[in-house]
N, C-alpha and C positions, 0 to 999 in steps of 0.2 A: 853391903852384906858380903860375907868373907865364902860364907858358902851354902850351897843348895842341893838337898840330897832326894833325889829322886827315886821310889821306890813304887813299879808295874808290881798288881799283884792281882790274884784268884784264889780266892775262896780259902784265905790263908789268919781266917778271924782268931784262931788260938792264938799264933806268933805276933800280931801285930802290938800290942800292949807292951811285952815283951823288949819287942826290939825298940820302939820308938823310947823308954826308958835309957835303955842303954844307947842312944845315940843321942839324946840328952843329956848324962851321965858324960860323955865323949866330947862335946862340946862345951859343956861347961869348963871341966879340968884344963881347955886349951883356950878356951876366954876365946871361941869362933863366936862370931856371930852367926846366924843362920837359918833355914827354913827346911823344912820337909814335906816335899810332896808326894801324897800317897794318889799311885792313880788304878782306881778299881775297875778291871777292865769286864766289868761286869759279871760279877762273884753271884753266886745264886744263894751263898750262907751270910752271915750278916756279920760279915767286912766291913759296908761301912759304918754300921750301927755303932761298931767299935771305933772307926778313923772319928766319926761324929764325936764322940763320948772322948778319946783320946783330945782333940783339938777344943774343945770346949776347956780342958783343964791346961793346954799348952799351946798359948797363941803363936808359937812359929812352927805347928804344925794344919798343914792343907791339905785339900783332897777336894778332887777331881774322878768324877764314876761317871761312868760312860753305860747307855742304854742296855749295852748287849755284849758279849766279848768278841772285840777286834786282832787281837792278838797283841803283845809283848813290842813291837813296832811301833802302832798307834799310839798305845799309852808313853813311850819313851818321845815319840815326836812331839804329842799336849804335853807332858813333861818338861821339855827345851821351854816349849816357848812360852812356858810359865813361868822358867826359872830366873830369878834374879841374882843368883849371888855369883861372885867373879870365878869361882871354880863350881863345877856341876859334879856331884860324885852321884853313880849310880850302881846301885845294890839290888839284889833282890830281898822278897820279903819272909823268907821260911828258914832265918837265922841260918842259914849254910853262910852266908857272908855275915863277917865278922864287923863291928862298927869298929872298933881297935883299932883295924888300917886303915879307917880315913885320916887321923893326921899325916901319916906318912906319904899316903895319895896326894894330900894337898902340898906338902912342901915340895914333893916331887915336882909339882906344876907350879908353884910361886919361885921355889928360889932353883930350882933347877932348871927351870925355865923349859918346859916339856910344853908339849902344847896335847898330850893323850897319855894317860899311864894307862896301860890296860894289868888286871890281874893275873896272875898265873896261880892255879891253884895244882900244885906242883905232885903234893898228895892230896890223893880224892879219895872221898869213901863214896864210888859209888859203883854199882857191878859193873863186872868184864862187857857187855853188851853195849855200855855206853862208852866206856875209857878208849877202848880198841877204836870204834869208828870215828870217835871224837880225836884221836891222835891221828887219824887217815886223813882225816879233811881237814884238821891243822895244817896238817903237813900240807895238804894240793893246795891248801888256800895259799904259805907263804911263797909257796911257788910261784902261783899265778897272778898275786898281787905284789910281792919283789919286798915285802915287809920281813925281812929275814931276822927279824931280833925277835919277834913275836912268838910263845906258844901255844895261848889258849885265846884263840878272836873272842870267842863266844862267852868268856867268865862275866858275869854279870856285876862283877866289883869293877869299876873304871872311875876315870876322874878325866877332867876336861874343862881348858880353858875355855873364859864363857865364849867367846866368837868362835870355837870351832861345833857349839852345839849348835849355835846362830845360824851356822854359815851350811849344814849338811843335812839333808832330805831322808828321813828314817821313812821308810814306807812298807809295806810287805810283810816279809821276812827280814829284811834288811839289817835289821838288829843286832845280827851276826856275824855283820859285817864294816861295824860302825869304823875300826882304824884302815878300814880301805876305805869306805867315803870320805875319812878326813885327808888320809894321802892324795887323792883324788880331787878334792877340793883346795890342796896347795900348803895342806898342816904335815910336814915331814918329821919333824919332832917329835920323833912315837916311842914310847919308852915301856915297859915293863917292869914290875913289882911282883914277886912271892906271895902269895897272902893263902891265909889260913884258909880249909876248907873243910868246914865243920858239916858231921852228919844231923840229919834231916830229924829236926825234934817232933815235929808235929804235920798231919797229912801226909800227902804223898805226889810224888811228882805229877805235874803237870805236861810233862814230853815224852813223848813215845818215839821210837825208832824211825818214823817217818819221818820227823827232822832233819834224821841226817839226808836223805832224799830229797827236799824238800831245800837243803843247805846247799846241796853242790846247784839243782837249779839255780838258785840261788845268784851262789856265786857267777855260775856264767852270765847270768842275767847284767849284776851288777859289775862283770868285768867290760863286756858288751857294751853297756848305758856309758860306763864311762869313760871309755876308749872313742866310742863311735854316737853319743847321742846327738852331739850338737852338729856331726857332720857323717854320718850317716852316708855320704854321696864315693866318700872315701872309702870304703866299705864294696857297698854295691856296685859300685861305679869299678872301680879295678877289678871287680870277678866278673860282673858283667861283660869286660873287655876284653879279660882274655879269653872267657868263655865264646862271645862274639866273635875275636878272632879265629881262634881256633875253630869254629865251623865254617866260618869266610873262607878260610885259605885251604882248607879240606875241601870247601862245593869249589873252588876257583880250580884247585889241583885235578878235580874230578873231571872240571871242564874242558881246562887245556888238553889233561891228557885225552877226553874222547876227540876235542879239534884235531890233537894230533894223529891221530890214528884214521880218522876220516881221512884228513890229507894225505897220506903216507899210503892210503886205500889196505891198511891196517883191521883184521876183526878188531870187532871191540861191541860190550854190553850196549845196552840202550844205560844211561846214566840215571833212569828211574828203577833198574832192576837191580842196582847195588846198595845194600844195606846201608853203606858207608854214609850215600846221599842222604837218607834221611839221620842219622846220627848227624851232621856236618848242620843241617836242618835245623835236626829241635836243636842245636846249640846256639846258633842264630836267635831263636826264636827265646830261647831263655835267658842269654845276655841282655837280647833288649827289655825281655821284661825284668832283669835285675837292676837295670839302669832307669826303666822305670820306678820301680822301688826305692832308688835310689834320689829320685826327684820328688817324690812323694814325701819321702822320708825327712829331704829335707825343707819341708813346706811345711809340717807339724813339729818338727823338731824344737820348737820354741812354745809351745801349747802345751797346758796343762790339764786333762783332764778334772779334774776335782778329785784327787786320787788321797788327798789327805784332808777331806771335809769329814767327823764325826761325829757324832749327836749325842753331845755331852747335857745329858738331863739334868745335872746339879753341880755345883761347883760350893767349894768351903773355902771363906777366906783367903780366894784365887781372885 
């Protein structure tokens, strides 16, 4: 199968008939072979009634609805690990993403040998409240993650060779940050595409301003996990030590000099009455509990919580 188009959606029952047409329509004219999975991240309007009624008339479309909504994450992680076809394209479902650019996403990744195209939607129609913050955290994200060709992490048009959807952990919010987990995971071939960014025909959005809040956690989270998850010791363990040091050779310094001053029949404080003592103190004491930390850390570092088990009620043709 040539390709598999992956579309998380809420409560978006007008546009879905719509677009699944026109990515039909798109397929055809380029002779893909292909599948479409719609994943309903627990829509409360009757989404799937219409994914049901859609796939009943077109067997290479699927659908996957989940109990309750998990968020844009979960459905893109059930999404991977459903998908069969050699390139993974994923869109959103409220026609803002064009189906047009999927052949171009896909040559991008076959013959140009990309191993992530992410979209840029370069003109947005959408207000100043969202452009503004959204170009802020672009920008800290390629900062902090060294992906300097990138401008929009978060456009929900992408494309991806199948083993880098295989190979990377969408969890959280995570979503947002799919071409850092793929760097992260050893996919450096990260390329970039223009693509159209149509206004909003039916509904209305689903993201509010806490996003962006919620993004940069986020990011440090997932700069954190993947700098320091599997060794963790490397981390605590160096702050721990200098922290430790640093009140070692403070209480040591505090020491000698009151010996010396003893000896010398020198004044001098009791070395309980100087503040300095206990700073020198709690830093001892907080080194080793960051090196404890540190040991700990690395004793679960290999354990998984069950952090992406979800309780998918019905599956179509999945």
């Amino acid at each position: 199968m040539d390709i598999s188009v992956i579309i998380p959606l809420l409560n978006e029952q007008e546009s879905l008939p719509e677009l699944a047409t026109w990515i039909d329509k798109v397929m055809k004219e380029n002779s893909y072979s292909y599948e479409v999975i719609f994943i309903d991240d627990g829509s409360k309007d009757k989404s799937w009634d219409v994914i049901e009624k859609i796939a009943s008339a077109n067997p290479f479309v699927k659908g996957i609805r989940f109990r309750r909504n998990y968020g844009k994450s979960a459905a893109l992680h059930v999404g991977f690990e459903a998908a069969k076809g050699e390139v993974i394209i994923t869109m959103d479902a409220d026609l803002q993403d064009s189906p047009d650019e999927i052949p171009g996403l896909y040559k991008m990744i076959v013959k140009e040998g990309y191993d992530l195209v992410s979209g840029w939607k370069k003109k947005r129609y959408d207000p100043i409240t969202k452009t503004v913050p959204s170009k802020f955290f672009n920008y800290v994200t390629r900062k902090m993650s060294g992906i300097n060709n990138l401008h929009d992490f978060n456009c929900g048009l992408k494309s991806y060779r199948k083993d880098v959807v295989k190979s990377i952990e969408v969890y959280g919010e995570m979503h947002r940050y799919i071409p850092v987990l793929a760097k992260w995971a050893g996919y450096h071939r990260i390329g970039e595409k223009i693509v159209e960014h149509r206004s909003r025909k039916y509904g209305a959005s689903k993201f509010g301003l806490e996003r962006f809040i919620n993004g940069f956690l986020d990011l440090l989270s997932i700069t954190f996990v993947s700098r320091f998850g599997k060794k963790p010791m490397h981390l605590f363990g160096l702050i721990g030590f200098i922290v430790f040091a640093f009140g070692f050779f403070a209480a040591a310094y505090l020491g000698i000099s009151k010996l010396y001053s003893v000896y010398h029949n020198l004044p001098a404080r009791l070395i309980t009455d100087r503040p300095s003592f206990y700073i020198s103190l709690t830093c001892m004491v907080i080194g080793t509990m960051l090196f404890l930390a540190g040991f700990l850390g690395e004793l679960v570092s290999r354990t998984s919580p069950d952090r992406n088990r979800y309780h998918v009620s019905r599956r179509l043709n999945v």
